[in-house]
N, C-alpha and C positions, 0 to 999 in steps of 0.2 A: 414787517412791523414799521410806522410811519415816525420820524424822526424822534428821539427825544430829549431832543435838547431843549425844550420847552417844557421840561416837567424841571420837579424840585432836585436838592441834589442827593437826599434818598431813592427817591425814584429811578434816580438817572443810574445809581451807584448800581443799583438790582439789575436793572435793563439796559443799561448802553454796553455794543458790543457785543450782546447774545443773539443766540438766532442762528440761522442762516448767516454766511458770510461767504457761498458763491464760488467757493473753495473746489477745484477739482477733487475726486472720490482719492483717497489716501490710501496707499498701498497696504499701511499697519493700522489696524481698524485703531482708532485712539482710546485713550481714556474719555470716558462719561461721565466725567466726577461730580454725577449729581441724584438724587434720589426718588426723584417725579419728574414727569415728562407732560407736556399739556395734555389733555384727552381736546378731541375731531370734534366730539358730541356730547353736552355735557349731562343729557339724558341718558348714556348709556352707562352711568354709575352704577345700575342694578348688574353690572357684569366686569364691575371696577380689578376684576383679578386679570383680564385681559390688559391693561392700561398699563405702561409700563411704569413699576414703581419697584425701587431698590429690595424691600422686603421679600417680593413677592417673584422674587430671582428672574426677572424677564424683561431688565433695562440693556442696550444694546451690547454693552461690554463683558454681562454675563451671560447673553444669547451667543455671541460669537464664541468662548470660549467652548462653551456646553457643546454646540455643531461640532468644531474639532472633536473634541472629548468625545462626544457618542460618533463620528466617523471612525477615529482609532479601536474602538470597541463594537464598530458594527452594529450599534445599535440603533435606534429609531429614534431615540431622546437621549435627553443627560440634564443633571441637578448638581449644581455646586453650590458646596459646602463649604463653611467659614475650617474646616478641619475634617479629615478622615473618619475623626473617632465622632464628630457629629452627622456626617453618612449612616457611620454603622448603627449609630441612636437612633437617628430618623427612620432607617429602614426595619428595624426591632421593634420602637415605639407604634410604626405605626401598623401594623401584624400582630400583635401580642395585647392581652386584655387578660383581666384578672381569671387564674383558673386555667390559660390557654394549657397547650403543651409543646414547648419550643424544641427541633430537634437539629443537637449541633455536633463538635468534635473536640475530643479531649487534651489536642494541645493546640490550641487556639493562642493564637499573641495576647500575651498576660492584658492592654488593656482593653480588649473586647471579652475574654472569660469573666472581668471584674463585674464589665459595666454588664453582663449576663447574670453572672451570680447577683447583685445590687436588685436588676429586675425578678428574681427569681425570688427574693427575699420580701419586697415590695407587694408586688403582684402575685403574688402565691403561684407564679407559673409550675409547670411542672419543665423538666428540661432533662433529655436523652444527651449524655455524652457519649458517640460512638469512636472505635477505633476505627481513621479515616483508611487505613492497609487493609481490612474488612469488611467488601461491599455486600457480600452474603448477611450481613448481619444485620443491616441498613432498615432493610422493610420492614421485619417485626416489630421494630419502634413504632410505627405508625401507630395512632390512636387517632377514633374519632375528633380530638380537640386538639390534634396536632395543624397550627395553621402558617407555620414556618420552618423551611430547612435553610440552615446555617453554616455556611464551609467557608474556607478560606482554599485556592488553587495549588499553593505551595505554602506550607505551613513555616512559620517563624518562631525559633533561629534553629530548624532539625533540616529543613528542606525537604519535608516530603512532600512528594506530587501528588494531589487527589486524582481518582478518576471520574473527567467529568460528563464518560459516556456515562457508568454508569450512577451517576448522581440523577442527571438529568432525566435517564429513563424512570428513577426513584419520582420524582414532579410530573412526568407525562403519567405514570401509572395510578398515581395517588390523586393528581391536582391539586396540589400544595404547590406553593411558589417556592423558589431555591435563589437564595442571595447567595452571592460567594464575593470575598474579597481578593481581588485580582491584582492587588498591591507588588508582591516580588514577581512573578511571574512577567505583569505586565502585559499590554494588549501587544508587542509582538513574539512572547513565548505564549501566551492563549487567549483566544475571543472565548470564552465561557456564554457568549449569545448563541453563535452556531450550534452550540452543541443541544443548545433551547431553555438555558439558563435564565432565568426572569429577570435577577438584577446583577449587575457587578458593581463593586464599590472599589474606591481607591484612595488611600492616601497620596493626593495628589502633591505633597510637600516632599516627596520620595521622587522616581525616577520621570516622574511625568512633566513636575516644572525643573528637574535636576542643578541647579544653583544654592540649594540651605538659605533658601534668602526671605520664602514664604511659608505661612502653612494655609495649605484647603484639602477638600476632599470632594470626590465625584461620585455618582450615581446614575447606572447607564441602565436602562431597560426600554418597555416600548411607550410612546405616549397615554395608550390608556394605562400600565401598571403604575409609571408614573406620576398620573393626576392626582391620586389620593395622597400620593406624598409630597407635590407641589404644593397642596393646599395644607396638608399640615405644615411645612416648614413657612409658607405666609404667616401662618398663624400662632408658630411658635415663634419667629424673628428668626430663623437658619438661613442666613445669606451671607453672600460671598464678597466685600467689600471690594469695587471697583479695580483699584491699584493693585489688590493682588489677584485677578480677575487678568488682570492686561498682563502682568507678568508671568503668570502660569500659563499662558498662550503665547507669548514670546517663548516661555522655555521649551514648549512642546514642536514649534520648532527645529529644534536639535534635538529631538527626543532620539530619533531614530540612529542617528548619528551617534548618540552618546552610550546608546544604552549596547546597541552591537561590539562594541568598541568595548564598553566595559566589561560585556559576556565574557566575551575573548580574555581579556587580563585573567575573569575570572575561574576559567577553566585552567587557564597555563598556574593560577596560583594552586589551584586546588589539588594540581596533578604532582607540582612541585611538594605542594605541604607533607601528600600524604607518602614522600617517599625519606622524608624529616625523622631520626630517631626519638624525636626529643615531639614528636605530636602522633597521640594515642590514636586519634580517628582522624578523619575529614567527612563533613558533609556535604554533599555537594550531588545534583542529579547525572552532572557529567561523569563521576566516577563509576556510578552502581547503574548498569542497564533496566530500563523500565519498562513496562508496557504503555505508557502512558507520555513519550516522548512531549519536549515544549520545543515549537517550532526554535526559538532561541533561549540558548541556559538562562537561569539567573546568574545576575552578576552579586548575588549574596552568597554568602556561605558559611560556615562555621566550621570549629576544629577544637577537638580538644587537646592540651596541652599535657605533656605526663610533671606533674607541679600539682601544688598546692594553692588554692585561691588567692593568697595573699603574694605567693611568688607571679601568677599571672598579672597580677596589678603593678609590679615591679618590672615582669620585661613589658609592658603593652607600653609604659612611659620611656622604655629604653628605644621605641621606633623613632624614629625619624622623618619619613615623609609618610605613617598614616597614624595619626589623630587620635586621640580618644574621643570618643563623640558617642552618645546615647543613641542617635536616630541614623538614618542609613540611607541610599539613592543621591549622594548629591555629589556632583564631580573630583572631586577630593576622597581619595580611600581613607575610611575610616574603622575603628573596630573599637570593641567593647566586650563587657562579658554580658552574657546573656541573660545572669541571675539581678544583674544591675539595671538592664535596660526592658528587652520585650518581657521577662518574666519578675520583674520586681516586686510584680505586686502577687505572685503567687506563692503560696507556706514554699518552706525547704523541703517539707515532705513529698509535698506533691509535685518539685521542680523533679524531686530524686527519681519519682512513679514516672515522668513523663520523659526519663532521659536528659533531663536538663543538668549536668551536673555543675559543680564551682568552678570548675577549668574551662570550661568550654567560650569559647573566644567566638565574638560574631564578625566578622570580615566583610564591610561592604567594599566592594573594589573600585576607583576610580578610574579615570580615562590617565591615567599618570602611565609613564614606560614599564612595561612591567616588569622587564630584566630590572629596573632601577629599585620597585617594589622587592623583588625577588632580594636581590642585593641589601637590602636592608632588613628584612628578615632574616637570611642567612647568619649576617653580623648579629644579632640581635641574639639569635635561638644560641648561638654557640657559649651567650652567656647565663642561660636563663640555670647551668648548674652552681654559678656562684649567685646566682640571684637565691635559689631555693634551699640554700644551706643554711 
């Protein structure tokens, strides 16, 4: 661009200083903080979704992050999302029409069953809840107008494992697509692409940027399954704002590093809780042999406490170094009850049908010492009998 210092001092104020500036290529791709990029050609507006513009998720800060994101998950593509729960929208909204028939699983993280039952109510869908320990029972749901399956890899706050051989074989045999949200598990306990899974989604505000400092969410499949949802989220406005684009690519980063680390704690805690007088269960996939093994545990877990709801709220504040915190994945051990956080939004009845009960404590584990964690629970639990009197 040729000097401009000989323009006004609006002019100058927009243009001086942009550009090129000759700059050798930067090790940390930077922030883009901006929302339209010139087009090459200005005839080639009949194909303006190729041109990169903020809405339309394909400006360089959310390209770069998207590559990592679908290398982690082995896939061919990836979409970010301004939040998780607008993935699991985007990828419902845009497979579902009035009448369809959506087939999912009946303990689903309270706020994907909501935003499910809402379209079910809406769109007069029809909607299969199967029991996800029950692949025999899988196929006979199918119906002609069924044009989505719906899992989640490791369900929240019970930890059970799906199987996602045989999910998968359920989509080869049928040709329905299968979304699963890959969120606790994570792309290093499972690639749900290998197994031939069409999309994975993620709350990426959880262990992918690991900091509690953003929230987005991700969408991994192949560029063609992907297209039809790049163009609804242009067209609904679902994009990922620059700043936290850079920094959920910063966090991923350490992803590997943080999340191995935290398995770890979380196995040692889980092993520790469930040998606890004073805690009824432990859930955890490390404890209970599966057929269905995750390359690496989660670092979540739950546990129910032998107490009354009202006494779990009284020892969960007597911890020390873990948190009460609603959301879960981020370096800092935090825990919550589960009727408060993932299942809020569902009756008490059906918290009760699904095993969710008042006691039950969700445990995200942090990279903190675990003997040090340990040590504070130990102190903790020995008081939880004057706490419940």
């Amino acid at each position: 661009m040729s000097s401009v210092s000989e323009y006004g001092d609006s002019t100058r104020s927009v243009h001086e200083a942009e550009g090129p500036h000759g700059l050798h290529e930067p090790l940390v791709p930077p922030i883009y903080q901006c929302t339209v990029f010139e087009m090459d050609e200005p005839e080639a507006y009949e194909s303006y979704r190729d041109t990169p513009y903020l809405r339309h998720n394909n400006t360089p800060t959310q390209t770069a992050v998207a590559r990592k994101l679908a290398g982690l998950e082995r896939a061919e593509d990836a979409l970010v999302t301004p939040s998780g729960m607008a993935a699991i929208y985007v990828v419902l909204s845009a497979h579902l029409k009035q009448g369809d028939h959506l087939v999912t699983f009946d303990n689903l993280y309270g706020g994907t069953a909501k935003v499910i039952a809402d379209l079910e109510r809406r769109l007069g869908l029809k909607v299969s809840r199967l029991d996800i320990r029950d692949p025999a029972s899988w196929r006979g749901v199918i119906t002609p107008r069924t044009r989505l399956i719906y899992g989640e890899t490791v369900m929240n706050p019970l930890l059970t494992v799906c199987d996602m051989e045989a999910l998968a074989t359920l989509g080869r045999e049928t040709g329905i697509p299968i979304a699963v949200d890959n969120t606790v598990a994570t792309p290093l306990g499972l690639n749900p692409i290998d197994f031939g899974i069409d999309f994975t989604i993620h709350s990426a505000s959880k262990y992918l940027n690991g900091h509690s400092d953003i929230v987005a969410g991700v969408i991994t499949g192949s560029s063609v399954r992907l297209k039809p949802l790049r163009v609804a989220m242009a067209e609904w406005g679902v994009s990922l704002d620059p700043n936290s684009a850079f920094l959920l690519h910063r966090g991923l980063r350490t992803f590997a590093l943080r999340f191995r680390a935290q398995s770890d704690n979380a196995c040692r805690m889980a092993a520790w809780l469930a040998t606890q007088s004073a805690v009824r269960r432990v859930h955890h996939p490390s404890l209970t042999p599966t057929a269905h093994p995750l390359a690496t545990p989660p670092a979540l877990l739950s546990f129910e406490l032998d107490c009354s709801g009202p006494a779990c709220e009284a020892w969960m504040r007597q911890c020390t170094l873990a948190r009460v915190a609603p959301s879960f994945g981020g370096f800092a051990t935090t825990l919550c009850r589960a009727m408060a956080s993932s299942h809020a939004s569902v009756s008490a009845d059906a918290r009760k049908q699904l095993g969710v009960c008042d006691s039950l404590i969700r445990l995200s584990v942090g990279i903190e010492d675990v003997d040090d964690l340990i040590a504070d629970f130990e102190t903790t639990l020995a008081q939880l009998p004057r706490l419940a009197a």
